[in-house]
C-alpha positions, 0 to 999 in steps of 0.5 A: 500500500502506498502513502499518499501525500495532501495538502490542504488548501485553505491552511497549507498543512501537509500530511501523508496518509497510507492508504490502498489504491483503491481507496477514494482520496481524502477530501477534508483537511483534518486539522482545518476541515478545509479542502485538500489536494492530492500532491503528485510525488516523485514516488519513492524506490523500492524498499528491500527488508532483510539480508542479502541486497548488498554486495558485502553480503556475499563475499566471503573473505574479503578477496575478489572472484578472480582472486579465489579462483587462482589461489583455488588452484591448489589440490586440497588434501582430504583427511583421513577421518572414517567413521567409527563402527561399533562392533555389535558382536561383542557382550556388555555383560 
């Protein structure tokens, strides 16, 4: 839903209103009861919540893709790690 700015024509007073689409505009200056216009704004950009709009947030250690890519060239070695079995067959008692 949009905010909508008036002007009152009779004290100058200017509000903004959020309203729908929708809505029939506001015709009645609250503060003087007199009559208001619709102004035509410029409209505002989109407004983005959350993470993830800037650049900073995808890097990941500070250097540039062409970067990572050549210090990447390095085969890594992968650790001896297995996983542990349990022998089934042996007794607790």
């Amino acid at each position: 839903m949009p905010n909508y700015d008036y002007k009152c024509t009779l004290c100058d007073y200017t509000f903004e209103v959020f309203q729908k689409m929708t809505d029939a505009p506001i015709e009645i200056c609250p503060k003087c009861e007199g009559k208001v216009k619709r102004l035509i704004g410029s409209g505002a950009g989109p407004i983005f919540k959350g993470s993830g709009f800037y650049q900073t947030d995808y890097k990941g250690n500070g250097k540039s893709n062409s970067e990572n890519k050549s210090s990447n060239t390095a085969p890594t070695q992968k650790s001896e790690n297995t996983p542990k079995t349990v022998d089934s067959t042996k007794s607790t008692s």
